[in-house]
N, CA, C and O atoms as a MOPAC input file, in Angstrom:
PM7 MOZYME 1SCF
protein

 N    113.88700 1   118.62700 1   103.68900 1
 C    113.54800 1   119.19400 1   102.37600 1
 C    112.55400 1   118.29400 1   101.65000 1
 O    112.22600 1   117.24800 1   102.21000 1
 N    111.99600 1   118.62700 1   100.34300 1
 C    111.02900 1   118.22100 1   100.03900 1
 C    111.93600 1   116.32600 1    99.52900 1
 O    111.48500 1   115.23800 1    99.88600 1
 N    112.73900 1   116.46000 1    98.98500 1
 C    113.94800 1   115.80500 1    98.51400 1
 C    113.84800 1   114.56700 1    99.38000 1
 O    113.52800 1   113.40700 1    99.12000 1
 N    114.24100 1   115.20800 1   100.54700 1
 C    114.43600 1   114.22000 1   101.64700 1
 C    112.71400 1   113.18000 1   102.22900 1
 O    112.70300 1   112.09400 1   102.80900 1
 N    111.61200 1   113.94000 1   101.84100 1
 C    110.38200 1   113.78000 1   101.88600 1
 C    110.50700 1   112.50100 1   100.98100 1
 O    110.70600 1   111.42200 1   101.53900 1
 N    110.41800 1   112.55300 1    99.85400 1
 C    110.01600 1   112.03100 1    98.93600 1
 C    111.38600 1   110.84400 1    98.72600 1
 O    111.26900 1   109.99500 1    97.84300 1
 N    112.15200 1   110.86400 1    99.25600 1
 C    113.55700 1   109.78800 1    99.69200 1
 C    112.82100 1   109.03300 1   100.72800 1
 O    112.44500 1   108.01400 1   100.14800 1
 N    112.48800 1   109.00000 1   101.73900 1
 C    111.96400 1   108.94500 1   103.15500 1
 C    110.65200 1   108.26700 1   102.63100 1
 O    110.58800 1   107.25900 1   103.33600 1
 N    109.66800 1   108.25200 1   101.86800 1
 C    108.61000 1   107.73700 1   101.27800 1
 C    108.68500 1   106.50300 1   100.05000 1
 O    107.92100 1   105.54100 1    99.97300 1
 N    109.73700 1   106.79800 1    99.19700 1
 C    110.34700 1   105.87400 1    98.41200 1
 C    110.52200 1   104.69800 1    99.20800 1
 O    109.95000 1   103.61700 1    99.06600 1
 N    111.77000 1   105.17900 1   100.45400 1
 C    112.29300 1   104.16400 1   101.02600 1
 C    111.26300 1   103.01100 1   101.59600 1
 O    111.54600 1   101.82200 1   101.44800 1
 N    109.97700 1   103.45300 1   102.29600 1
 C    109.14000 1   102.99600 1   103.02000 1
 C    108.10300 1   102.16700 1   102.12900 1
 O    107.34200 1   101.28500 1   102.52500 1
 N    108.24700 1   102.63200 1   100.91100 1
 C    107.60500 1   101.66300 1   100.07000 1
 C    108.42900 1   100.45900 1    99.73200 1
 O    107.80400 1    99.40700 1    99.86700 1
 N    109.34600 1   100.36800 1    99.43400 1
 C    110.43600 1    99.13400 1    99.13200 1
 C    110.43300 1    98.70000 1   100.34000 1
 O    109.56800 1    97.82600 1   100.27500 1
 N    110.78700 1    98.70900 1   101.34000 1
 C    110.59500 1    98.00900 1   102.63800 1
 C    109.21200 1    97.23100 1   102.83200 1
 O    109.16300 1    96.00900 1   102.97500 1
 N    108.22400 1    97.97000 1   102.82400 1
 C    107.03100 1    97.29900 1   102.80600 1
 C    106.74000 1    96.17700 1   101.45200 1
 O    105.89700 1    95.28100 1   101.40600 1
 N    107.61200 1    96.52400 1   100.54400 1
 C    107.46600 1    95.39600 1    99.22800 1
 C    108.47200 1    94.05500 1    99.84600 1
 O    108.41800 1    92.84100 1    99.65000 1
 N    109.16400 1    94.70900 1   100.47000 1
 C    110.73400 1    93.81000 1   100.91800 1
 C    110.12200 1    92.46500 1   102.13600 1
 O    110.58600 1    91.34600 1   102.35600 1
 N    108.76000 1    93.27500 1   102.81200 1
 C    108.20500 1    92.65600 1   103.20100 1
 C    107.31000 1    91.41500 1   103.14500 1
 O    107.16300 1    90.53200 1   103.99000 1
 N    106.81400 1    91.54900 1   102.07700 1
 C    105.99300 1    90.58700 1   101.60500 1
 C    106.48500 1    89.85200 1   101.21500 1
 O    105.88200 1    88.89000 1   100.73800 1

């Protein structure tokens, strides 16, 4: 769902911040 889209994209940004 779009929901799950935009969960799924959130997530991948904090990870990549989590990264640095």
């Amino acid at each position: 769902s779009a929901a799950d889209t935009e969960s799924y994209a959130f997530s991948a940004d904090i990870n990549q911040l989590l990264s640095l």
